[in-house]
N, C-alpha and C positions, 0 to 999 in steps of 0.2 A: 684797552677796551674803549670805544667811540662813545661818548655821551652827546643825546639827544635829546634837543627841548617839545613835548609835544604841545599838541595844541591846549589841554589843559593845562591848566598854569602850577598844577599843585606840584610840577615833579620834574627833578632831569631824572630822564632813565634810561638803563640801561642796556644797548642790544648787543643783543650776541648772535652770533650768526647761525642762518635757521636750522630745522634740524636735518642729519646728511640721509635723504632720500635713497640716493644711490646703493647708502651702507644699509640704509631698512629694507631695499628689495633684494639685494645679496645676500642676506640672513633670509627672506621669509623662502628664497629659493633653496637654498642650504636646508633651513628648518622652517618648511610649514607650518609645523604647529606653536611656533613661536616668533609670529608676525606682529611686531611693535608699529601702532599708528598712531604717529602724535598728536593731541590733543590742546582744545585750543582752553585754556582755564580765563575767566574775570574774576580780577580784587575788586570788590567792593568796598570804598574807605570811603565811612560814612561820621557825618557830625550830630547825632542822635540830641535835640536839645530840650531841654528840660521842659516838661508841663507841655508837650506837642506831638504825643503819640502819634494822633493821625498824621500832624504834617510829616513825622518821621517815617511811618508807613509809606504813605505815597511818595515821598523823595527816595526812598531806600526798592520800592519795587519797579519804580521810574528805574532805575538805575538796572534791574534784574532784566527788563523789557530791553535797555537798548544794551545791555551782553548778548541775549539771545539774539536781535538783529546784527550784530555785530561777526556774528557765526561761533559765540563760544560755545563748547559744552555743556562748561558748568560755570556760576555765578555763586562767588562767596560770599556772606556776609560777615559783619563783626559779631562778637558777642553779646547776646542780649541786645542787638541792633534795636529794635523800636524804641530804648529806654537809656537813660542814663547808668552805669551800674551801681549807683549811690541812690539811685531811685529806686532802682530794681531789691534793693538790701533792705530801704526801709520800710516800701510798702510794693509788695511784687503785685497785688491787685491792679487786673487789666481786663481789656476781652483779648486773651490769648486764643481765646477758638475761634475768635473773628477774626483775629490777625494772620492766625495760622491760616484759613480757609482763601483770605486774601492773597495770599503767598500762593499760596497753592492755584490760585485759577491764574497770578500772570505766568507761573512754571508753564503751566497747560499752555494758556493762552502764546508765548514765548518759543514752547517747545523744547526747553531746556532743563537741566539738572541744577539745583540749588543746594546751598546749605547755610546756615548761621544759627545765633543762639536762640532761645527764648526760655523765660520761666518756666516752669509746666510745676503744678498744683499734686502731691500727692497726700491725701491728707492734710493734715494739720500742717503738714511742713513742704515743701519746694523742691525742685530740684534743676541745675544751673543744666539747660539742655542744648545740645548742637542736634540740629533737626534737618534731615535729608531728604530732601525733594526730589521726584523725577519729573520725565518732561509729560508725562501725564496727570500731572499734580497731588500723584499721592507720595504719602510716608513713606521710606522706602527704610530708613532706617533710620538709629538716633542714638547719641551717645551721652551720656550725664557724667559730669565733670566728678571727676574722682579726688581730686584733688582742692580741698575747698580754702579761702585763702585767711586763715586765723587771723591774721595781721588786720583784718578788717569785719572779724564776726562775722563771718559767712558762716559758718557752722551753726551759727543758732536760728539761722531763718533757713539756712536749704539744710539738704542731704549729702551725702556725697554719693554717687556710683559705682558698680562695681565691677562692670563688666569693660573690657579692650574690647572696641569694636575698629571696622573696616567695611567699606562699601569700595565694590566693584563697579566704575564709572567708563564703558566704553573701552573693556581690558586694561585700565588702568588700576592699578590695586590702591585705595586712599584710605590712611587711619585718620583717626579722628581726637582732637585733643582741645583742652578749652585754657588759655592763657597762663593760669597760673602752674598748672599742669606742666609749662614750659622745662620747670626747674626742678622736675623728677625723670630724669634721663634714665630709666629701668620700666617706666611707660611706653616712654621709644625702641627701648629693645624689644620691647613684649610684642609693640608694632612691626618692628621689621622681625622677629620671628615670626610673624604672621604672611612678609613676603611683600611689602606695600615697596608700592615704586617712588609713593610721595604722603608726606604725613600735612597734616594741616595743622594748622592754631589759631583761635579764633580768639579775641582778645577786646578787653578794654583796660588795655597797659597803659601808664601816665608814663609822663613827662620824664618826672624824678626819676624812673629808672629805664630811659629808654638804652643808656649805653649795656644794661644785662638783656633787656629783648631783643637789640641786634646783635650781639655776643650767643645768644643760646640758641634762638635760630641758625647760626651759622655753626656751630657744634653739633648739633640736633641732625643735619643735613652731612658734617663730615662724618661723622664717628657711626655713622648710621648708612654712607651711600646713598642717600637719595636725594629727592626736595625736598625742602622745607618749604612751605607757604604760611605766612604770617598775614593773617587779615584785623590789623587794628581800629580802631575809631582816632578820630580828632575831636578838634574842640575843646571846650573845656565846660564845666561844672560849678555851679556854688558848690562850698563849703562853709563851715562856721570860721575857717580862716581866711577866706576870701575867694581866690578861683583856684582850680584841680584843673591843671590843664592837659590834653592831650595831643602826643606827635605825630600821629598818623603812624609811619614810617612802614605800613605793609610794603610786605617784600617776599620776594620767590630769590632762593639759593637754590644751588643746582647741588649735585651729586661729587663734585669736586670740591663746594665751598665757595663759587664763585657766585657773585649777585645778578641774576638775570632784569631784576626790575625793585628798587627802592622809590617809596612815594614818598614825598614829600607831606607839609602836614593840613592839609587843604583836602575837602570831599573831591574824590577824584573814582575814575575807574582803569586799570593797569591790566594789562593783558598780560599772559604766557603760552607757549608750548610746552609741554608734559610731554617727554621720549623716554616711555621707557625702556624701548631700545639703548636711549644712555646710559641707564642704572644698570642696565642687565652685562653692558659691558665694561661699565668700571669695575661692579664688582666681580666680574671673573676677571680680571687685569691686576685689580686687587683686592685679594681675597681675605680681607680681614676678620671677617667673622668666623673665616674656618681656625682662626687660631684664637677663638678666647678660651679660659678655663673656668667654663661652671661649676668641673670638680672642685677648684679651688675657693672660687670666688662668687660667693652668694650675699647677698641682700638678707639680715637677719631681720625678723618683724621688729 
């Protein structure tokens, strides 16, 4: 596989060769009603820095503005993108309804589909939210982290969610998932029992353990047939022990497990193609899920 330096500096990445046209109009001739048109997705890997809301706003929707010029679909952000997630835990107080509304007019303004994290207030308590933009800048849908991470008291200032969601992006079927969430693979089933051609995860994963978020991402995408796209932050954070640093490393796996695109650890933005013409034929080529046993094999509470 060829590695390319592009012209941002944060990244050698990966190409792979585009997707096979030829094989998408021989399927939509075969099966009309099952016409796969690839999709052009933007990483967004942002350095969200402490005490700079606005500057992080405006560098992070900068960034959604030139995906849309660029011809993408959709433009992802990290998690909790405008904040640090250490900020975000001790004091989630912001204008979330200004930020969101600013999101929403460069969506419009762009013409594109968006997603990333942000706080959202319910009550007394919070909840960790990934928020869907269309290219008319409203909500289209949202998903709250189910999965909250004890390791750092997240439970006592958010909520957790309950519900598996999916947005339909231009016939691409996309679940939706927020970082820690990574490491409950019965989530991802629940997704691709729902049919998604590519799952997301939206993160502010450190340093310390970036060899498990390149690891589950790429499990997350085999055992499941599809993409994975991992959209992390860089930079790094105080701490009372000094700095919390982040790798970057967002990345698109493909449906086989191969790496279409790894960032580096530098604010950067990485392009893909979404075929789900590919997923729809790896997994009738290999049909794994028609042999698991639910009879056997359940998840007790």
């Amino acid at each position: 596989m060829a590695i390319q330096r592009t012209a941002n500096p944060c990244i050698p990445v990966r190409i792979r060769s585009p997707p096979n046209f030829s094989r998408l109009a021989r399927s939509y001739e075969s099966q009309p009603n099952q016409w796969y048109a690839p999709m052009k997705v933007a990483l967004l890997q942002t350095d969200p820095r402490p005490g700079d809301v606005a500057g992080n706003v405006a560098t992070a929707l900068d960034m959604v503005r030139q995906a849309g010029e660029s011809g993408a679909t959709l433009a992802i952000l990290p998690e909790m993108w405008p904040r640090s997630y250490t900020d975000a835990l001790d004091d989630p107080d912001a204008d979330w309804a200004g930020i969101l509304g600013q999101w929403q007019r460069a969506c419009r303004d762009a013409g594109i589909w968006s997603l990333g994290g942000l706080p959202v207030q319910d009550g007394a308590r919070w909840l960790n939210r990934c928020v869907v933009i269309n290219p008319d800048g409203q909500v289209a849908t949202h998903y709250d982290k189910i999965h909250l991470f004890s390791f750092m008291n997240e439970q006592k200032r958010y909520q957790p969610g309950d519900q598996v969601v999916t947005v339909m992006i231009d016939g691409v079927n996309i679940g939706l998932s927020i970082c820690y969430d990574l490491r409950f693979p019965e989530l991802y089933r629940a997704l691709r029992g729902r049919g998604v051609d590519a799952m997301v995860a939206i993160a502010q994963w450190p340093t310390s353990r970036v060899d498990h978020w390149d690891a589950l991402l790429r499990a997350r995408a085999i055992e499941n047939l599809c993409y994975m796209i991992g959209v992390n932050r860089c930079g790094s954070v105080p701490t009372s022990d000094g700095q919390m640093p982040f790798p970057g490393h967002s990345a698109v796996i493909d449906p086989w497990g191969e790496s279409h695109w790894v960032a580096g650890s530098q604010p950067c933005i990485g392009y893909c193609i979404l075929d789900a013409g590919n997923v729809a034929e790896r997994r009738a080529g290999f049909p794994a899920w028609d042999d698991r046993r639910p009879d056997v094999l359940r998840v007790d509470p």
